[in-house]
N, C-alpha and C positions, 0 to 999 in steps of 0.2 A: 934528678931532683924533681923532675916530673910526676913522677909517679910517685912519689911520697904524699904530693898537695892531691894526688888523684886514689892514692890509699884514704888520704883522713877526710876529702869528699864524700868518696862512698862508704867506708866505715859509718861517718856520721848520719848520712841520709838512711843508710841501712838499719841502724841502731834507733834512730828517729821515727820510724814508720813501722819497724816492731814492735817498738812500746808504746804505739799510736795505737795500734792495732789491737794488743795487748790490753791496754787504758780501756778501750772503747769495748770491747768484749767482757770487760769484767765489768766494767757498769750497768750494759746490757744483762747483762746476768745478773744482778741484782736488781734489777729492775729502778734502778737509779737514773735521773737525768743524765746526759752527757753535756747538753749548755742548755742554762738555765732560759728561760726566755722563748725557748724555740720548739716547733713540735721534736717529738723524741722519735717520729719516725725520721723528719728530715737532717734531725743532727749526726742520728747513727748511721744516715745513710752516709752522708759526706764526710763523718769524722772519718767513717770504713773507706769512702775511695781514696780521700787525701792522705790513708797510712799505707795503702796500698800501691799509691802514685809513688811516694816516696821511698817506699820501700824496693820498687821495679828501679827506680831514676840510681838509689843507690850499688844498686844489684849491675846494671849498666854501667854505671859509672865505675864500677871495678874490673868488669871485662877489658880495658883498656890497660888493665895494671901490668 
């Protein structure tokens, strides 16, 4: 039962910081803001580590599967 809650963990964190990641490059590439408000070098920085945090966390988080 463990490993079910520890599959849809990291499926989700996985799935979540691909399309973070995903998002974030194709904004970037069109030269579009990523958050409005904020310079576009420090949003695309953090938008890029927090997809990338969470795409490591769910990558982890299935090795235990």
């Amino acid at each position: 039962m463990e490993s079910v809650s520890a599959v849809f963990a990291g499926t989700t964190l996985s799935l979540f910081g691909a399309a973070l990641l995903v998002w974030t490059g194709a904004r970037a590439l069109h030269r579009a803001p990523v958050a409005h408000g904020v310079s576009p070098v420090a949003s695309t920085a953090l938008t890029t580590l927090f997809g990338v945090v969470f795409l490591g966390l769910g990558v982890w988080v299935l090795t235990f599967v």
